[in-house]
N, C-alpha and C positions, 0 to 999 in steps of 0.2 A: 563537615563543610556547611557553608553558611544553605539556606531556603531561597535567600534572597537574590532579583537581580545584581548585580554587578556592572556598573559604566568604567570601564576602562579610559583612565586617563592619562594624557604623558607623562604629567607631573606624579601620579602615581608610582608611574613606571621606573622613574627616575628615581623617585626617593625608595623605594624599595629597594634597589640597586644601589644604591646609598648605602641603607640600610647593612644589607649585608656584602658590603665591601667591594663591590661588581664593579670596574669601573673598564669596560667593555663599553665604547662611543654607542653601539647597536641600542642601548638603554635609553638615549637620550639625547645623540646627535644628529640631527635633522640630515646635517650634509652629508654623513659619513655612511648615516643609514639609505640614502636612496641610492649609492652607489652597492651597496650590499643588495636589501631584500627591498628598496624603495617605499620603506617606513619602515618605524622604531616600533621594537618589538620587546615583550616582559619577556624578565628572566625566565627560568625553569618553574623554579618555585613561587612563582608571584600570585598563582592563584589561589595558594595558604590566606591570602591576605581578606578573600572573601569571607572572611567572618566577620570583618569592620562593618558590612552591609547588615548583617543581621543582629539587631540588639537583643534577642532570645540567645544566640550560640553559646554554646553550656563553658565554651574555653574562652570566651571574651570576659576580660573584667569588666564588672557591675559596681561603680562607684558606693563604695562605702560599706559594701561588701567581701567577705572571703572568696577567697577565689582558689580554683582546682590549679595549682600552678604557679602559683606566686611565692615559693622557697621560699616561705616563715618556716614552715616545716618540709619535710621529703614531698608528701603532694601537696602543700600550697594550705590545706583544711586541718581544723585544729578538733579531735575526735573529741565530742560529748562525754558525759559520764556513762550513759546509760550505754553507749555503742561501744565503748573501750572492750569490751573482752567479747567483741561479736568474729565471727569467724575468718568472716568474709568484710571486705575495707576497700578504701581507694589503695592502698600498698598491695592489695593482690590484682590492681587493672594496669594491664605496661602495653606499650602501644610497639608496636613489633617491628611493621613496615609499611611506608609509604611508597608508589608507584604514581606515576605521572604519562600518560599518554598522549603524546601532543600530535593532532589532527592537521591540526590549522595551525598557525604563529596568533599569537595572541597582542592584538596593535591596539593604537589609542581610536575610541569611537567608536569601538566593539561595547556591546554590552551580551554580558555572558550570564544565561539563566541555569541552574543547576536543578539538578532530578537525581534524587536515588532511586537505586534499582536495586531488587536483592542479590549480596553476595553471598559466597561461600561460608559452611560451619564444618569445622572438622574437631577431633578432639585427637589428644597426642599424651603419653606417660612422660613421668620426668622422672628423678629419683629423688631432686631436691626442692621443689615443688607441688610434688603428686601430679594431679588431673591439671592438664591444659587444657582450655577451649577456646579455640581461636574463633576468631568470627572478622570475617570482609566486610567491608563498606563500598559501596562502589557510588559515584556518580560522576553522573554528565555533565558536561560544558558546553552548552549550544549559545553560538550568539544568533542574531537577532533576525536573520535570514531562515535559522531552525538549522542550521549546519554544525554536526559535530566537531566543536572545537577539542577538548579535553576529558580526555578519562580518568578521573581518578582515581585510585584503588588507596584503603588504608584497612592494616588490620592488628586487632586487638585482639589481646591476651588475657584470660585471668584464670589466674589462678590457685588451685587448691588449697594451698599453702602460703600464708605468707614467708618470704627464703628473708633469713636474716644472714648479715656480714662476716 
């Protein structure tokens, strides 16, 4: 998740909903929404979108740059000579699960600051894998009052083995 503030905007709100097919009035219909929750309020997942705030975020593309993610290859990065027979790669990092905990409704003129906090490490056998070790991400969503907005939890896998098809 992005470091960066976050301003919450309608038209954000709107086109992310857009975005991913949403077309629930509560995104972006002034009327519709004050007889509901008396303003328009982001999807579930709209606070993914906080990585546009931050130009460091390691999953944002970097104009003219490779990027971790961009399907030229499986992860998006095209492996060097010298790293090709190294053990361990982006094809042993898989992202497991995301969770979303919503505090507050997330409205336009919120601005949302985020903080990590440390999460969870566990490790797990596989048989076609080897060694799993998971590791939590956790952070917070406070807008601008200091009131928890959103919690969100994501966690990542890597592991021991890269598993072929």
């Amino acid at each position: 998740m992005s470091k960066k503030s976050m301003p919450i905007e309608k038209g954000h709100i709107m086109m992310f909903a857009r975005a991913i097919g949403d077309k629930n009035p509560i995104y972006y219909d002034d009327d519709y929404a004050s007889q509901k929750n008396k303003n328009i309020i982001a999807p579930p997942t709209f606070i993914q979108s906080s990585a546009q705030f931050d130009p460091d975020y390691f999953l944002r593309p970097k104009i003219g740059e490779p990027w971790f993610g961009s399907g030229k290859t499986p992860t998006g990065l095209v492996k060097s000579e010298e790293k090709s027979n190294e053990e361990s790669s982006s094809n042993n990092i898989l992202h497991a699960e995301q969770h979303f905990e919503y505090h507050l409704p997330v409205c336009p003129g919120d601005i949302l600051t985020p903080t990590s906090i440390p999460g969870k490490k566990w490790e797990k056998e596989s048989k076609r894998a080897g060694l799993l070790k998971f590791s939590e991400s956790v952070t917070e969503y406070r807008n601008e009052k200091g009131e928890l907005v959103i919690t969100a939890k994501s966690v990542g896998v890597v592991t021991e083995k890269t598993v072929e098809n």
